[in-house]
N, C-alpha and C positions, 0 to 999 in steps of 0.2 A: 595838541601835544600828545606826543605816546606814552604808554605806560611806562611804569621802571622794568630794567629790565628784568626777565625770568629768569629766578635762581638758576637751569641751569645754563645761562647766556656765560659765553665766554670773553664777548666783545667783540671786536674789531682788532686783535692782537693778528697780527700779518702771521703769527706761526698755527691760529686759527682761527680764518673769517669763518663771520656770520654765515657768508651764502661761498661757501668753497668753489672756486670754479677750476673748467679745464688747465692744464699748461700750456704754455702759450705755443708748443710747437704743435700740440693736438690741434689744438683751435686753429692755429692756420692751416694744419690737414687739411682742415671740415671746411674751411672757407675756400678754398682752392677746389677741394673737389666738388662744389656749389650745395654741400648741403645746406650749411650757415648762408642766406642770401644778404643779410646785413639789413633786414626790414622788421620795423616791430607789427605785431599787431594793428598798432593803431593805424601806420600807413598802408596794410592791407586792408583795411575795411573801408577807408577811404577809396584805394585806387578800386575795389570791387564795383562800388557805387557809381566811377566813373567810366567802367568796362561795361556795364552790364546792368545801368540803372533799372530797367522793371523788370529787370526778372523776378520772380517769389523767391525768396531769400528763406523768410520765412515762416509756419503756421502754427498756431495756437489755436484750436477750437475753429471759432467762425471769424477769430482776427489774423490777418497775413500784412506781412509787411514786402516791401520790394527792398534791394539791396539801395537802393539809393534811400531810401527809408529809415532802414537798418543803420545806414553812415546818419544820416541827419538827428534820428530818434537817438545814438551812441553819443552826437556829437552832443545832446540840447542836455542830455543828463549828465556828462561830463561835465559840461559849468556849473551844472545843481550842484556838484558833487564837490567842486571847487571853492565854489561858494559856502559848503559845511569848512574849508579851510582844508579837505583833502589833496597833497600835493605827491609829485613825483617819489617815490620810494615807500609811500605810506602804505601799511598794510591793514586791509578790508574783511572782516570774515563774513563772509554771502553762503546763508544758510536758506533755499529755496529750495521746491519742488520741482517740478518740469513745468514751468510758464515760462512765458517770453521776457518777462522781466530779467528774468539769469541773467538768457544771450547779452539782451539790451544794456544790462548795467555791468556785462563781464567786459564786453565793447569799451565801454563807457570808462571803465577803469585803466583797460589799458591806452586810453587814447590820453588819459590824466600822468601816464607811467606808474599810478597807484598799481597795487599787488592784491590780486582777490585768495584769500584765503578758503579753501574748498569743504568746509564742512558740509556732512550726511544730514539728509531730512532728518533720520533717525536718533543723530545726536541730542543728549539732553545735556543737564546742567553741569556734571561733572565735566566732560569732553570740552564743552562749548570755555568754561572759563578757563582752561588749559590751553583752547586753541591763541583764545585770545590773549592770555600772558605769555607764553611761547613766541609769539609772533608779535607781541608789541601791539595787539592791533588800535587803530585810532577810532574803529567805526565796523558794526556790524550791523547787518543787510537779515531783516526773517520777513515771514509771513503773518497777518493777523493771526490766522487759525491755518493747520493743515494736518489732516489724518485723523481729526478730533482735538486737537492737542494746540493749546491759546501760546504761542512763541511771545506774547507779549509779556505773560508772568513770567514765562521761562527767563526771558533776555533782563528783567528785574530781578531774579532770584541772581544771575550770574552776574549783573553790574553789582549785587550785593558783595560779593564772594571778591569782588577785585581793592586792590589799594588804592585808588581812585576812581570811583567809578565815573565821574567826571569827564574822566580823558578817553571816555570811548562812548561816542554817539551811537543811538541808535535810530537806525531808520526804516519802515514799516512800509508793505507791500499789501495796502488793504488799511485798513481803519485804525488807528493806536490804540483807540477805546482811551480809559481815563489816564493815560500817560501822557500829560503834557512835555516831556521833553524828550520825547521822542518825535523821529522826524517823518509825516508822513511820504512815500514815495512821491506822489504826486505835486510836494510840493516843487523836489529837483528837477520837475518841466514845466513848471506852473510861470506866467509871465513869458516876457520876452528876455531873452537869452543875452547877457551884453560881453563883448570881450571877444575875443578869440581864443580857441587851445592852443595857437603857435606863441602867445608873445609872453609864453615862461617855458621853461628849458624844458625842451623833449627828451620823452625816456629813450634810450639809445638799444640797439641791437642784443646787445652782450647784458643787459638789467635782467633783473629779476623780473619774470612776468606773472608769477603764478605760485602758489603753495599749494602741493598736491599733501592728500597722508598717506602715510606707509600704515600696513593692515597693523604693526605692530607685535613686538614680542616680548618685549618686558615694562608690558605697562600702557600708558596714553599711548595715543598714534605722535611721531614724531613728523615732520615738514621736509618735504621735499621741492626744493628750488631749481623750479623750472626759467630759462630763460628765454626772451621772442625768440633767439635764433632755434635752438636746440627743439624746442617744442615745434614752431612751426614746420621741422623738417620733419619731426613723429607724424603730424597731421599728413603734409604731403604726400609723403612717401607711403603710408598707409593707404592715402586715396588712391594714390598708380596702383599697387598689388590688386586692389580690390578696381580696378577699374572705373572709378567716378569720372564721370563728364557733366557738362551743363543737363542731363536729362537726369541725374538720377536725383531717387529722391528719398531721403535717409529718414525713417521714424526710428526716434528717441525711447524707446519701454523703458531700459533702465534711469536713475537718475542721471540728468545731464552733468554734474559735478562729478561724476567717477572717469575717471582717464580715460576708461575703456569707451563711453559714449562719447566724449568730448573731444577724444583724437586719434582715434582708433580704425577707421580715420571720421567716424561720428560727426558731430556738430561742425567743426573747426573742416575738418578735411572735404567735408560735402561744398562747405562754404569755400573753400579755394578752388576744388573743383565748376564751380560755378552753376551746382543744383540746390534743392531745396531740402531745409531741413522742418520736419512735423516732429512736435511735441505731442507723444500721448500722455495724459493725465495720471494714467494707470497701468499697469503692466500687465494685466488681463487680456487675455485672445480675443475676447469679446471686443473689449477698446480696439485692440490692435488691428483686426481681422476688420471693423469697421473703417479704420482710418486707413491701412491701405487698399480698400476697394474706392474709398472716399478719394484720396489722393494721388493714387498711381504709385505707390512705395514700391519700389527698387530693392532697398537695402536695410536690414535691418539688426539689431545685435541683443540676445537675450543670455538669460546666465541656465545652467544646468536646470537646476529646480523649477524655472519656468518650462522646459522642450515639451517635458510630457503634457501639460496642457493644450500648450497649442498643435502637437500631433492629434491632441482632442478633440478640439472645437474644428482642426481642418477636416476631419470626419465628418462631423457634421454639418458644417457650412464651408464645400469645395471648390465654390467658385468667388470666394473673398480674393483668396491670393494670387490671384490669375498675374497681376501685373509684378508680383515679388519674384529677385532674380536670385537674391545671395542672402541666407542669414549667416552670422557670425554667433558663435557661441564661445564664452569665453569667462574668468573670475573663481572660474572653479574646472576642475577635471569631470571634462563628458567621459560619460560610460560609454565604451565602445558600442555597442548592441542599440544603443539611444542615437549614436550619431548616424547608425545605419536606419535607423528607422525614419529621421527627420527629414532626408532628405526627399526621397520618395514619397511622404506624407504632403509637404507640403509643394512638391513639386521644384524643389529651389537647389540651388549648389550652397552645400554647407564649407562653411567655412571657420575652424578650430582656431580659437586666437589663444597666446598663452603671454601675458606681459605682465607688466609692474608698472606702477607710478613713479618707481624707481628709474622707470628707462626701457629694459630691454623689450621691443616687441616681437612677439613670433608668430607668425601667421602659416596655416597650409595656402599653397596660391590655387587658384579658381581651376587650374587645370592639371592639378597632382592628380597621381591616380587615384582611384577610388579608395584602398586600399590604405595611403597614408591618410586622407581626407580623415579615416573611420578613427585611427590607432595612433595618429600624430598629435602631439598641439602646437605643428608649424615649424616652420625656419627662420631663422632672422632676419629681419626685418631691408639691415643695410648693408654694403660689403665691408663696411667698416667695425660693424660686430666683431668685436674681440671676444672668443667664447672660449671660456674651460672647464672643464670636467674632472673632476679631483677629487683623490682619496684623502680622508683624515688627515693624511701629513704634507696635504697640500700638493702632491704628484699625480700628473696626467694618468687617466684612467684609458683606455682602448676603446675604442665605438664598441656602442654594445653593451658595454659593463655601467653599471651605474654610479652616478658620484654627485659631487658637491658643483654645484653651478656660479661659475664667478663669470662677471662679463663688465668691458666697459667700452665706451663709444660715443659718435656724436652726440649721442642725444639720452644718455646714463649718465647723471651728473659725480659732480667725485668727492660728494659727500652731502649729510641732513644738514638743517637748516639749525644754527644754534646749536649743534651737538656736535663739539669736538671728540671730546670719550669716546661714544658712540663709534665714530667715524672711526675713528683709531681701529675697534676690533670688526667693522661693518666692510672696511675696506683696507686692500693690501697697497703694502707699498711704493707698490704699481700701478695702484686705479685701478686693482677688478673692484665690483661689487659683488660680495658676497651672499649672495641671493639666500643661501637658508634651503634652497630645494634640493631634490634629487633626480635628479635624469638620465637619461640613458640617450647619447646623439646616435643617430643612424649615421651610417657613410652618405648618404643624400643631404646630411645639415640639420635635420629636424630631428624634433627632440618630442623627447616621451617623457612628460613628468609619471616619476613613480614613488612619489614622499615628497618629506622636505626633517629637516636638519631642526631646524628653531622649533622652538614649541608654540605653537600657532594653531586654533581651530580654523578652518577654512568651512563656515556654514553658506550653502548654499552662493556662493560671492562673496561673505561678510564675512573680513577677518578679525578675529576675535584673540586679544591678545591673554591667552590662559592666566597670565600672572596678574593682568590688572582685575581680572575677576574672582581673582582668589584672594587677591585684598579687598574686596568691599565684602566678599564672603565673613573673611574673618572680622572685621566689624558687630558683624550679629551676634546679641550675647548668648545663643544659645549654641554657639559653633566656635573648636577648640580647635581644631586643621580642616585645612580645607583645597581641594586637588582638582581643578577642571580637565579634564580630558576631551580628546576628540575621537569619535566612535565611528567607524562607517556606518551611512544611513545610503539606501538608495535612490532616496529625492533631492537631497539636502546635501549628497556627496559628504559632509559629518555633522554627528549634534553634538551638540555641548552636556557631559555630562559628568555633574560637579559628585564629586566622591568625599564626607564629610562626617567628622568625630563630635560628637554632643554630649558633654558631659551629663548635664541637665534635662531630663524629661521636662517639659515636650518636645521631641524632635521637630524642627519643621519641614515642612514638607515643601513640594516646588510652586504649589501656590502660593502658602506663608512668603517663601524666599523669593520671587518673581516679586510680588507688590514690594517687597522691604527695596530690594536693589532697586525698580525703576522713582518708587515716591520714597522712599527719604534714603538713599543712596544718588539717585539722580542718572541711574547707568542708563545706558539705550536700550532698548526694548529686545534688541537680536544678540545682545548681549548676556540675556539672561539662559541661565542652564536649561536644556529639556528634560532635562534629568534630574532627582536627587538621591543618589544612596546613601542609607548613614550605616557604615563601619564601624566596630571598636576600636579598630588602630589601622592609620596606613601602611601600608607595607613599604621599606625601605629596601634599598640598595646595598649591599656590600660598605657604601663609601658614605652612607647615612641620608644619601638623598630619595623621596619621595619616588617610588618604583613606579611609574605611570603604564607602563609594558602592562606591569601585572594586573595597574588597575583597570586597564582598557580590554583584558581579559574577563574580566567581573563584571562588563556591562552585559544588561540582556538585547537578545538579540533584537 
């Protein structure tokens, strides 16, 4: 049984659904011009297994599975998963690290028509029981331990925090320790499998396949509802620009639940191309540098704040990446001067990604000049990209000039999940998505992020939504305003740094404020400020609002 709904669920009122989809004239665009091929997931990981049974599909450590493996291992946890009572449209939140388990139970879900809800390793108790009221979900997916950190009190602390806790299982990847009613993984393969997945009603084409999050900007991360058609044509079409075939072979650094590994064209798009995909454990050069000499890696996709490293380690260990053709750097804005260095460092054609889970992807392709490779972050993705570029009042700005970025298309849905309001001021009339950034398109199509509109820290990949962090601030009883900003840093692309009024001696300082928000606020760890200045008074605006310009001038450098 699912939760009640979340205060702010609208319903099923036809003037706004839960999961908003295309118009029906778009949607026949997209199926005509073959992007929507009418296939879900589930019957791609089937027909893969029957294309292509032993090929390494793919690696975890010192365990590999073949694609026909992959379909059988997806199909046998499927019924496990059946068996908890999990059915067609139910939604999962699968909070894992990079093991094979994801892939396996991401499979597994879609071949149920269940919905995996994508929460970060990083998420803790606050995020995690919002995902799962937001989403209704019936059953969430952790790990024993990962990073240090026991997900088995955590998942206790947040079935505590819900109206039933009841109505959402949990089920454990590793050992439950003393939670008896939680469900070990191993029991959903354990035995012999009875039944078929065909003989209850398959999820169709056009379902909900997926719940991505949006970095967010006024508060929790919101839901974005991805569909088999629309998402598989992100994966595909991702793997053509970047040239995937049956040889290449994709390691995973970042986490496999973020968009950008998972279909970018990452996990998903390797796997239709018909090569293998390697999970690293850790996003360290040292990992990395090991596993594509180990494996033959092809392709791989890291965020700004990792490059300088592995420009590092390729110094010193030159002949790791012999076999790497293409990295992708993407989740934050490369510094020009860094993207010139990476390639030559590690011998590879770099490749600038700039997208959202929102939809639009932007890619530089393998054979741009060097030139936009360095100072782009790409073109869109499909010719279907609908792209604009707008001033304040909503009117086309000239190539060149910079503005507000709206866009929509096959595969940018036309609206959050649950969130009518939202939708209302997030998208126009017309179905742009109003992206919140700032760009500048060249006459060639690619675009140069130069800002963004919303108030949004962007740390290193991790978007950090200023406002939900100025509420757990203000919480603290030594703290009477409280103002997060984003500062440029030259590693991290910005840090978070919280600007804040104390009436009361002692001020706390960023260690005090660090412990308070991650254990008894419950925020995620990337969440918390690098910074804390305390002020007498914020400075305001003319119109009484919180002057951020000025306070982003008062950080040190």
């Amino acid at each position: 049984m699912a939760l009640p709904p979340h205060p702010s669920d609208p319903g099923e009122h036809p003037d706004h659904p839960a999961h908003p989809t295309w118009p029906p004239a778009a949607a026949e665009r997209y199926r005509r011009a073959g992007y929507w091929r009418g296939r879900t997931f589930g019957r791609e990981v089937t027909d893969w297994a029957r294309q292509r049974p032993g090929r390494t599909a793919l690696v975890d450590g010192a365990r590999r599975w073949t694609y026909a493996e992959l379909a059988a291992e997806s199909g046998r946890l499927a019924l496990g998963l059946r068996g908890l009572g999990i059915r067609r449209g139910d939604r999962v939140v699968v909070q894992l690290p990079n093991v094979a388990e994801f892939v396996l139970l991401w499979f597994a879900l879609q071949r149920l028509g269940a919905v995996p809800v994508h929460a970060m390793p990083g998420h803790r108790r606050a995020e995690l029981t919002h995902l799962v009221r937001l989403s209704g979900a019936v059953a969430c997916v952790v790990p024993d331990r990962h990073a240090r950190h026991d997900h088995r009190t955590l998942m206790r602390e947040v079935l505590a925090g819900l109206p039933d806790p009841s109505a959402c299982r949990v089920v454990v990847v590793g050992d439950p320790g003393p939670h008896e009613d939680f469900v070990p993984y191993a029991d959903l393969r354990a035995g012999e499998p009875s039944g078929t997945l065909a003989d209850e009603n398959p999820p169709e084409p056009g379902d909900l396949a997926l719940l991505l999050l949006s970095g967010g900007t006024t508060g929790l991360p919101k839901l974005i509802p991805r569909t088999h058609d629309d998402y598989a044509y992100n994966a595909r079409a991702a793997a053509g620009v970047c040239g995937l075939d049956e040889h290449s072979v994709y390691l995973a650094v970042l986490p496999a639940a973020f968009n950008f590994t998972l279909a970018c064209p990452g996990v998903l798009g390797t796997l239709f191309a018909g090569g293998t995909v390697v999970l690293a454990p850790d996003p360290s050069p040292q990992t990395g540098f090991a596993l594509i000499a180990r494996e033959g890696v092809t392709l791989t996709a890291l965020s700004p704040p990792l490059v300088p490293h592995w420009i590092e380690e390729a110094r010193a260990d030159p002949g790791s990446t012999r076999s790497l053709r293409v990295v992708q750097v993407g989740g934050a804005r490369l510094p020009d001067a860094l993207a010139a260095r990476l390639g030559p460092a590690l011998g590879v054609t770099v490749q600038q990604v700039y997208g959202m889970a929102e939809g639009l992807l932007n890619l530089t392709r393998l054979d741009d000049p060097a030139e936009l490779i360095r100072t782009t972050q790409g073109r869109p993705l499909s010719p279907d990209d609908d792209i604009l570029v707008v001033d304040p009042a909503g009117a086309p700005v000239p190539d060149g000039e910079p503005g507000e970025l709206l866009t929509r298309g096959p595969y940018t849905p036309r609206g959050y999940y649950r969130a009518a309001a939202h939708n209302a001021r997030a998208f126009t009339p017309q179905g742009h998505y109003r992206t919140g950034d700032l760009v500048r398109r060249l006459p060639s199509g690619h675009l140069v992020v130069v800002g963004r509109v919303k108030d949004q820290i962007n740390r290193g990949g991790e978007k950090i939504a200023a406002t939900e962090v100025e509420e757990h601030l203000l919480t603290h009883p030594r703290i009477g305003a409280a103002a997060l900003v984003g500062v440029a840093d030259p590693q991290r692309g910005e840090r978070a740094v919280a600007f804040v009024t104390c009436p009361a001696a002692p001020h706390p300082d960023v260690h005090e404020l660090s412990r308070y928000l991650r254990e008894e606020r419950g925020l995620a760890a990337y969440k918390v400020p690098d910074q804390v200045i305390v002020l007498a008074a914020l400075p305001l605006t003319p119109v009484g609002k919180v002057d951020k310009k000025a306070l982003a001038g008062q950080a040190p450098d």
